[in-house]
C-alpha positions in Angstrom: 71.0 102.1 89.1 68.3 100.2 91.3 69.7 100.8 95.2 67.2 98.8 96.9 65.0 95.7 95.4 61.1 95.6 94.3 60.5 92.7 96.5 59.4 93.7 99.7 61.5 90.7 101.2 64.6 91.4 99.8 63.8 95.4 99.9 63.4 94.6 103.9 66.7 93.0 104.1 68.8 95.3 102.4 67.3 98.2 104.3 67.7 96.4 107.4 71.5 95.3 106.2 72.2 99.2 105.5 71.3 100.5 108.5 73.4 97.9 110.5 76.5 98.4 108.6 76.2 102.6 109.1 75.2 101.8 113.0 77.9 99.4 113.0 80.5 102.0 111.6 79.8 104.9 113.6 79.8 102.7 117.2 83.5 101.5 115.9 84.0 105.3 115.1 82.8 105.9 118.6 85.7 103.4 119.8 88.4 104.8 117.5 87.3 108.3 119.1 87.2 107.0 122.8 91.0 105.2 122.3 92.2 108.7 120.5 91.5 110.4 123.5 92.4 107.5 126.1 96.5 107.5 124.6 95.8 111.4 124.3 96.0 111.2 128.3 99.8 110.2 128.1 100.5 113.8 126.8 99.0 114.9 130.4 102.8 115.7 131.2 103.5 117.7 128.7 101.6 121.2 129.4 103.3 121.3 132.7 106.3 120.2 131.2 106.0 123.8 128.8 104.7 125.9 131.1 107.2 125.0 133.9 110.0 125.3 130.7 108.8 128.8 129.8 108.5 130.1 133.7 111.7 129.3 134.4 112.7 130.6 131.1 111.4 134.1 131.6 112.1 134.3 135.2 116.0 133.8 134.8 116.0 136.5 131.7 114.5 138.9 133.8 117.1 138.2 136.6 120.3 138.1 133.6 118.6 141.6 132.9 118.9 142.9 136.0 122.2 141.6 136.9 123.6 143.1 133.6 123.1 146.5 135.4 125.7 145.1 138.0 129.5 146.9 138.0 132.0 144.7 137.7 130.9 141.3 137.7 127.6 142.2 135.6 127.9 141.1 132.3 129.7 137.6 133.3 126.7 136.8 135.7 123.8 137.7 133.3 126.1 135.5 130.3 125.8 132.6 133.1 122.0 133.5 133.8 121.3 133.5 130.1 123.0 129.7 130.1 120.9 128.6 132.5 117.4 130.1 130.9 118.2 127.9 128.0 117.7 124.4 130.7 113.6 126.3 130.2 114.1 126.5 126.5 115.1 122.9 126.7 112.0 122.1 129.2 109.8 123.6 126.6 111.0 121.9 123.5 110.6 118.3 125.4 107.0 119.1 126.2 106.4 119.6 122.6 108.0 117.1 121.7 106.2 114.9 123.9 102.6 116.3 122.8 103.5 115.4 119.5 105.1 112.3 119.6 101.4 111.2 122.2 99.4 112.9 119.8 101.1 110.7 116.5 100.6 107.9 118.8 97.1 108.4 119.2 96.1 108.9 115.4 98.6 106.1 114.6 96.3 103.7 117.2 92.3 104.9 116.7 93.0 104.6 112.8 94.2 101.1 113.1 91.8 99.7 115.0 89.1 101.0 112.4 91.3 99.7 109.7 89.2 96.4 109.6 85.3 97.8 110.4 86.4 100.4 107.6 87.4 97.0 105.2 84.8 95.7 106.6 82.1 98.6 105.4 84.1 99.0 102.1 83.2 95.3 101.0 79.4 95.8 101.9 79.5 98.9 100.1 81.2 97.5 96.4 79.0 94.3 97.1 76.1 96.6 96.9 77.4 98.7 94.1 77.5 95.6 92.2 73.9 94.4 92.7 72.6 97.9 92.4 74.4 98.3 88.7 73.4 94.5 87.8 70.4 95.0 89.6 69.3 98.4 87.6 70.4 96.9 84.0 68.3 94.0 84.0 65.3 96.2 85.3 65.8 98.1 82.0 65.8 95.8 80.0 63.5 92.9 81.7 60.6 92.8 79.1 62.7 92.2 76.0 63.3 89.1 74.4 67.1 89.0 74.7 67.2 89.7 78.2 64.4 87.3 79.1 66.0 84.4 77.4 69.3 85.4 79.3 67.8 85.6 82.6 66.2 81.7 81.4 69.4 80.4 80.5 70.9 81.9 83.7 68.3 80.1 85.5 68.7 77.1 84.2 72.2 77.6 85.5 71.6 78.7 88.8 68.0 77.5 89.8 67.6 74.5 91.8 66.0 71.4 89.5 63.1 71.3 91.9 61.7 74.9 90.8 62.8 74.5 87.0 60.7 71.2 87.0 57.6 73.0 88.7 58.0 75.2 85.6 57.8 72.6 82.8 58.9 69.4 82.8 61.8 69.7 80.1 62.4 73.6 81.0 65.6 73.4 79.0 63.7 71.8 75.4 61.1 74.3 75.9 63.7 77.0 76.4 65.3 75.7 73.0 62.5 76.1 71.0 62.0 79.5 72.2 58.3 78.7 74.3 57.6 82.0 75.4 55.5 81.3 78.3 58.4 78.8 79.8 61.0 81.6 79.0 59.4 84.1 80.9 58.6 82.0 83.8 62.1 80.8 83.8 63.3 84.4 83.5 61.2 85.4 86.4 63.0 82.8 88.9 65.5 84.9 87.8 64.1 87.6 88.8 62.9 87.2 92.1 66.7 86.0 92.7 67.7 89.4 92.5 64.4 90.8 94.3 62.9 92.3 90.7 59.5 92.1 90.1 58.1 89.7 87.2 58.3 90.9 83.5 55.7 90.8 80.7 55.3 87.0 78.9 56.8 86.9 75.5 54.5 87.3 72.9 54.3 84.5 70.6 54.6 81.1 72.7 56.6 78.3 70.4 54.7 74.9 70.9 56.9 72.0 69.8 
């Protein structure tokens, strides 16, 4: 598989295309990082929110302890105490709660907004794929006679009249009776379309 072209023009640009796509990326990455953190901010709350929760918690358990030691009246005022260390339990299970649902928030945000750069970068990255495969195969195979005749028909297809005519003047008969020379400079327009360097003539041009 050929990654980059043999044509210092088309080389260039895909070099230069790379490295904006990666830059481009990793500043939306940046972003997605800065917005995480920016909704992570909502959850400020919340560690007050637990610590205040578990305070109070322990605080009242330690006074339900004490007043269990208490004749009489002991064990109904600690079961009243112990009641009223579950409002911390209850403190400490919102602040939780609260952290998570911020932090869900956050991951559900930052990933969204780099759903499209990602799309974005994905395309690019197929796009090249593509080209590098295509790319690579005809590289391979550029100096035989099958290929070169393929890359001249696709040519003839593809290339604009004005460069087939600076080729020969009836590129397509000379491509029909097999002229080598005209098949190979055909081929090579070809070629350069996909940033490849030129291939060796056919041997063996066909006059007609």
């Amino acid at each position: 598989m050929t990654w980059y072209a043999e044509t210092p023009a088309r080389r260039s640009r895909q070099v230069v295309g790379d490295a904006a796509v990666v830059l481009w990326v990793a500043a939306w990455v940046l972003v997605g990082r800065w917005i995480f953190g920016l909704v992570r901010h909502l959850a400020a709350p919340a560690d007050p929110l637990e610590q205040a929760g578990t305070a109070w918690r322990d605080r009242i358990d330690e006074v339900a302890a004490r007043a269990a030691d208490l004749p009489v009246v002991g064990d109904e005022l600690a079961a009243s105490l112990g009641r009223a260390a579950g409002v911390g339990g209850d403190l400490t299970a919102a602040g939780q709660r609260l952290d998570e649902a911020v932090t869900t928030l956050a991951w559900v945000v930052s990933l969204t907004v780099l759903v499209l750069p990602m799309t974005v970068a994905l395309t690019y990255l197929l796009l090249r794929l593509r080209w590098a495969r295509r790319a690579g195969e005809i590289a391979r195979t550029r100096d035989s006679v099958a290929t070169q005749e393929l890359l001249a028909l696709r040519a003839l297809v593809h290339q604009a009249p004005a460069r087939l005519h600076a080729v020969d003047p009836d590129p397509l008969g000379r491509w029909r009776v097999g002229d080598g020379r005209v098949v190979a400079a055909l081929a090579d327009l070809e070629l350069r379309r996909f940033g490849l360097r030129q291939s060796r003539p056919l041997t063996g041009e066909v006059v007609a």
